[in-house]
C-alpha positions in Angstrom: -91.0 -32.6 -71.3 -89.2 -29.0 -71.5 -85.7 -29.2 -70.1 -84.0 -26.4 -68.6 -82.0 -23.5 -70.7 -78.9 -24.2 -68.4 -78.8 -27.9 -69.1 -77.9 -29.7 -72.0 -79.7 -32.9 -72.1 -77.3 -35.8 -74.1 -77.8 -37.0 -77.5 -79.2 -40.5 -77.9 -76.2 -42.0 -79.8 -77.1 -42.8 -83.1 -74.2 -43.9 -86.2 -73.8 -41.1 -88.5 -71.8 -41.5 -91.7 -67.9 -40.6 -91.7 -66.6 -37.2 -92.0 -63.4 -36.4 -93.8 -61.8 -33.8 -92.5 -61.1 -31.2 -95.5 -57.5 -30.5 -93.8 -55.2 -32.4 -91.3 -56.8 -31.1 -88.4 -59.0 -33.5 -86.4 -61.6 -31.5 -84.5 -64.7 -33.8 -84.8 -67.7 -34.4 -83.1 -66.1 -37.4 -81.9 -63.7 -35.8 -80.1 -65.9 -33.7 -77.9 -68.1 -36.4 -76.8 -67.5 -39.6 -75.2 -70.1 -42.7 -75.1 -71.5 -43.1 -71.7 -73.4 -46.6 -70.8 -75.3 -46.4 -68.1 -76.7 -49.3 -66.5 -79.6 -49.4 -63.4 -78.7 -51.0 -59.9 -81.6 -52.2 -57.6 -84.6 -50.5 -57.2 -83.6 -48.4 -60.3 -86.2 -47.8 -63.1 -84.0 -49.2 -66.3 -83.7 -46.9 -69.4 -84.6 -48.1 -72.5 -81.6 -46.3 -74.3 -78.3 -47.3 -72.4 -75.6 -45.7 -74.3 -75.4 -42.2 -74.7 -73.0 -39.5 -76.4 -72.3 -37.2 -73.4 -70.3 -34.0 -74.0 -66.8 -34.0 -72.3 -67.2 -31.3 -70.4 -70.2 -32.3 -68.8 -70.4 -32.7 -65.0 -72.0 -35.6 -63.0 -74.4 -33.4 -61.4 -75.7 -32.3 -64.8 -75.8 -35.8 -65.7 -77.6 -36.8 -62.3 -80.1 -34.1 -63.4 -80.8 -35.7 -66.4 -81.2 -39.0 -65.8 -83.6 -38.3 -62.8 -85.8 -36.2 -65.3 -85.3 -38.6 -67.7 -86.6 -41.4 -65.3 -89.5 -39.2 -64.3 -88.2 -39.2 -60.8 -89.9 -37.0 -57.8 -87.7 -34.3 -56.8 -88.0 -36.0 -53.1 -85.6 -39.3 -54.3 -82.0 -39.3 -54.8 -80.1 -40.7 -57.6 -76.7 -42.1 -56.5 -74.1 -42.6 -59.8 -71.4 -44.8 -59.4 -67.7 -45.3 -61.1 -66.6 -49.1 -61.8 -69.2 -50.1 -59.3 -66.9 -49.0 -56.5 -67.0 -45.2 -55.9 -69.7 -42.2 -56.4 -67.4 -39.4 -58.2 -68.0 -35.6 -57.4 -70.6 -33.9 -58.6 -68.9 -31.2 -60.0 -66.0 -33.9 -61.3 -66.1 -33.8 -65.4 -67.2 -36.8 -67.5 -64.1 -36.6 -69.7 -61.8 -36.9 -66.8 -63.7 -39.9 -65.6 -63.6 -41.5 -69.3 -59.7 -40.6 -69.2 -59.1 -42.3 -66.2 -61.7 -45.3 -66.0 -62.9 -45.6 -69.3 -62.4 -48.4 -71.1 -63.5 -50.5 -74.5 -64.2 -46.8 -75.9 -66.8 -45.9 -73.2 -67.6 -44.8 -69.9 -69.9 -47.2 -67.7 -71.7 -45.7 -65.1 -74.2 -47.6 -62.5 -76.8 -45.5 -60.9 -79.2 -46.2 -58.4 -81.7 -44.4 -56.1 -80.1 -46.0 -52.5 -76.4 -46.1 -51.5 -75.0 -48.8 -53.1 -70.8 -49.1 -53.0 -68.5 -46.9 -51.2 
């Protein structure tokens, strides 16, 4: 499956030995992605990797895109992703933000579906 130029598709997380830094300065990897876990709700096909190192800067809609290709999904369905099982965030709201504000335990958990759900 060829994805898109546009789109980055996330990295299936895998543990990588420690870096040390050479100076004080702490500009990993780690710091420019967060860990994503997203879980299927209903009729939702479930994805055999669940956790995910998504990119901080990524947007939901990006993230949307990729699951649905990901899931082999016909362009006619729509793929609903939901925030603490409560709300749907925008689609052009950032990941990082929504780790920042709801993340918790190191990581991001984010429920998707392909009918309305919550909210």
């Amino acid at each position: 499956m060829k994805m898109s130029d546009n789109v980055e598709s996330p990295i299936e997380t895998q543990k990588e030995e420690p870096h040390t830094p050479s100076d004080d300065s702490t500009t990993s990897d780690d710091k420019k992605k967060i860990d994503v876990l997203l879980k299927a709700v209903g009729d939702a096909p479930i994805m055999k990797t669940k956790k995910w190192a998504v990119e901080r800067g990524r947007t939901v809609q990006s993230l949307s895109q990729f699951i649905s290709r990901f899931l082999k999904l016909d362009t006619s369905e729509q793929l609903f992703i939901y925030v603490n099982q409560s709300f749907a965030p925008s689609p052009d709201q950032d990941v990082g933000v929504l780790f920042d504000c709801f993340g918790s335990d190191g990581k991001l958990i984010l429920h998707y579906c392909k009918s309305q759900a919550w909210g």
